[in-house]
Each structure stands twice: as structure tokens, then as C-alpha cells.
C-alpha positions as CSV (number, residue, x, y, z in Angstrom):
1,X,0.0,0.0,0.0
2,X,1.2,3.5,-0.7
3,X,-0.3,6.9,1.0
4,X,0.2,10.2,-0.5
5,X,-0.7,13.3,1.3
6,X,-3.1,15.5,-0.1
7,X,-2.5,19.1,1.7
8,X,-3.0,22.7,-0.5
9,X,-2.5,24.0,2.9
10,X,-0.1,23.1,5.6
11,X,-1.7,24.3,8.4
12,X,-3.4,20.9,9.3
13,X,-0.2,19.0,9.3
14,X,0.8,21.1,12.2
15,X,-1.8,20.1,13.6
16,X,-1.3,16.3,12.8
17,X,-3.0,15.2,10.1
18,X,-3.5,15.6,6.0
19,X,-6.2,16.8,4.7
20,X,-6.8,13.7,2.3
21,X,-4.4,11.0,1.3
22,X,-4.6,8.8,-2.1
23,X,-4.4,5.1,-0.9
24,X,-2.5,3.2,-3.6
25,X,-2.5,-0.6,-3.7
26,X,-4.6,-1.8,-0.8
27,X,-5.9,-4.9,-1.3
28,X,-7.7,-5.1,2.8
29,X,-9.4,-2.7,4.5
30,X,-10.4,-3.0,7.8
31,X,-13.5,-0.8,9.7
32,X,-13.2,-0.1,13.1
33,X,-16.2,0.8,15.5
34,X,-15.4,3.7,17.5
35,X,-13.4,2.7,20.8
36,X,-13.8,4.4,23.8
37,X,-12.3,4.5,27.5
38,X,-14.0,0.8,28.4
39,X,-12.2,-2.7,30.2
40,X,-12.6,-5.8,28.5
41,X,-15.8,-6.5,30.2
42,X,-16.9,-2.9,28.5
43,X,-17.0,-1.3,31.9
44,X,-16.4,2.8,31.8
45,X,-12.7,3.6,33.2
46,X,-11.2,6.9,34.1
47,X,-14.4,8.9,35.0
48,X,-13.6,12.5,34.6
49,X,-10.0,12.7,33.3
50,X,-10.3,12.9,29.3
51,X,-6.0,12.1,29.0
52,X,-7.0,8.7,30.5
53,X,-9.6,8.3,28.6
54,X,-7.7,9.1,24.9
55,X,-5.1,7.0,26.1
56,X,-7.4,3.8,27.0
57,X,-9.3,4.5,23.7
58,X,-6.4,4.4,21.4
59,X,-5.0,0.9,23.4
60,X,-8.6,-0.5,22.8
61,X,-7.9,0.5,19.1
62,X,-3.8,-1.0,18.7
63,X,-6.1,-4.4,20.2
64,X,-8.4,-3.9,17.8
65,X,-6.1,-3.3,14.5
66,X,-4.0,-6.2,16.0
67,X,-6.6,-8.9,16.3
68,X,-7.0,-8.1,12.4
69,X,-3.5,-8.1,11.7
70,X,-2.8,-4.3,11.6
71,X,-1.1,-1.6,13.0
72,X,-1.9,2.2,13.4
73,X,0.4,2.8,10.4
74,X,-2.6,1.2,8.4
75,X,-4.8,3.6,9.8
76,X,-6.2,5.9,6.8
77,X,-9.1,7.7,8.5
78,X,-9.8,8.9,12.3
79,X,-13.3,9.9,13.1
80,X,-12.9,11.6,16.8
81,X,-15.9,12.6,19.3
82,X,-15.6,14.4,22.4
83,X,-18.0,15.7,25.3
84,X,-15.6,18.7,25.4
85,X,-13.6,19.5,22.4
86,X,-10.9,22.3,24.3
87,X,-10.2,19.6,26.7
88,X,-9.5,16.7,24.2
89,X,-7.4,19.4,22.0
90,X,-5.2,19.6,24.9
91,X,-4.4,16.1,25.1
92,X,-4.0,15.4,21.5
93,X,-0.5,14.9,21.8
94,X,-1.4,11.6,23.0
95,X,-2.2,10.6,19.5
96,X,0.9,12.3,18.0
97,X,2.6,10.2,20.5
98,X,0.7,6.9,19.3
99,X,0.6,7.7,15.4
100,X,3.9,9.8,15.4
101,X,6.0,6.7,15.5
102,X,4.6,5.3,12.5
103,X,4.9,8.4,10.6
104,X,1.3,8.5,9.1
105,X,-0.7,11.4,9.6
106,X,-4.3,10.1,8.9
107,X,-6.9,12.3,7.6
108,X,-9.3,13.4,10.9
109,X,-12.8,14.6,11.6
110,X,-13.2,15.8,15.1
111,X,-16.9,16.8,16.4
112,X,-17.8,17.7,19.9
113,X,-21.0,16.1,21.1
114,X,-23.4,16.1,23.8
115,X,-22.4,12.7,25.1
116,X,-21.5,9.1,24.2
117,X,-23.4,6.1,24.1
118,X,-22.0,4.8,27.4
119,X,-22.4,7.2,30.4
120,X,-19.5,8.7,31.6
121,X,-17.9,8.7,28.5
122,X,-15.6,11.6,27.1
123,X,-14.1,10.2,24.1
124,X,-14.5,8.1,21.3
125,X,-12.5,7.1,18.4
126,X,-13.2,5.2,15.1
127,X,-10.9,4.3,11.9
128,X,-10.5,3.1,8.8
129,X,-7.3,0.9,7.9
130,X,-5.7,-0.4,4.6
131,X,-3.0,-2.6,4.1
């Protein structure tokens, strides 16, 4: 598979991400429900502190792209949500910590919303992968 960044403006990959990519050759892809801040069992962790939660949502997704042989350098999309937006925006260097590594910068949609499905919940995030 080969990615090539799409950005007329650079002001998104300071940020950490393109603003499209062309995905050449993939012959898998792999869609991932959005993870959250949950145990095995599904049970809500970290009540209150959104960097705990990023940080067990983006572990839930590594075990996801794992069990279908992938890593997050297949990830091609991000989908983010987040009870408070300013708050998750603080701790995104979490996922340049994760994704930085790997040297992808995936193309990302972040929305602030009124709550999660679960609760308790501050953040939630879904991808796409290609191999």
C-alpha cells in the first residue's frame, strides 16, 4: 500500500494530520467501531480525566487493528468525538505520541458532542485501515 498526502494548505499537518491522502494498492481494508475508555468487560474507566480516557481509547484500538493483523500505520481515517472538544485538544498529543512513531498522519474529523453512548464517556474514536 502506498499513501500520498493530499495538503493545499499546511496548516493541518501542524496540527497532525493531512487533509486527504490517495491510498494506492490496498488490497484489505479494515473498519473499526469507535473505541472508547471501556475494560474488557466494557465497563467505563477513568471517570472525569479525558487524557485517561484518549489513552485507554487508542489501546482499545492497537487491540483492535491487532486482532485483524494491523497496526496504526494502516490507519487511513480517524473519526474523533468528544464531550468537550478544548479539553480533548489539549491532550492530543497523545495521539501524536501513538501515530507519530509510525509516521502517518491520517486524515481526521473531530466533532464535539453532547455525550457518548455509554455514560460517563468523554471520548470516542473510530478508523479506517488499509493494508
Amino acid at each position: 500500500m502506498e499513501r500520498t498526502a493530499v495538503n493545499p494548505w499546511d496548516w493541518s499537518i501542524k496540527l497532525g494530520y493531512n487533509q486527504a491522502e490517495v491510498i494506492d494498492g490496498a488490497t484489505r481494508q479494515v473498519i473499526c467501531a469507535g473505541q472508547t475508555a471501556v475494560d474488557g468487560e466494557g465497563n467505563p474507566q477513568h471517570p472525569g480525566d479525558m487524557r485517561a480516557q484518549i489513552s485507554l481509547a487508542l489501546d482499545n484500538l492497537e487491540a483492535v487493528l491487532k486482532d485483524a493483523d494491523m497496526k496504526l500505520s494502516n490507519v487511513v481515517k480517524l473519526g474523533v468525538y468528544a464531550t468537550d472538544v478544548d479539553e480533548a485538544l489539549k491532550n492530543f498529543d497523545l495521539l501524536g505520541m501513538r501515530f507519530g512513531p509510525h509516521h502517518v498522519a491520517p486524515p481526521m474529523t473531530l466533532l464535539g458532542v453532547t455525550r457518548l453512548a455509554i455514560p460517563g464517556l468523554l471520548f470516542e474514536i473510530e478508523a479506517t485501515a488499509a493494508a
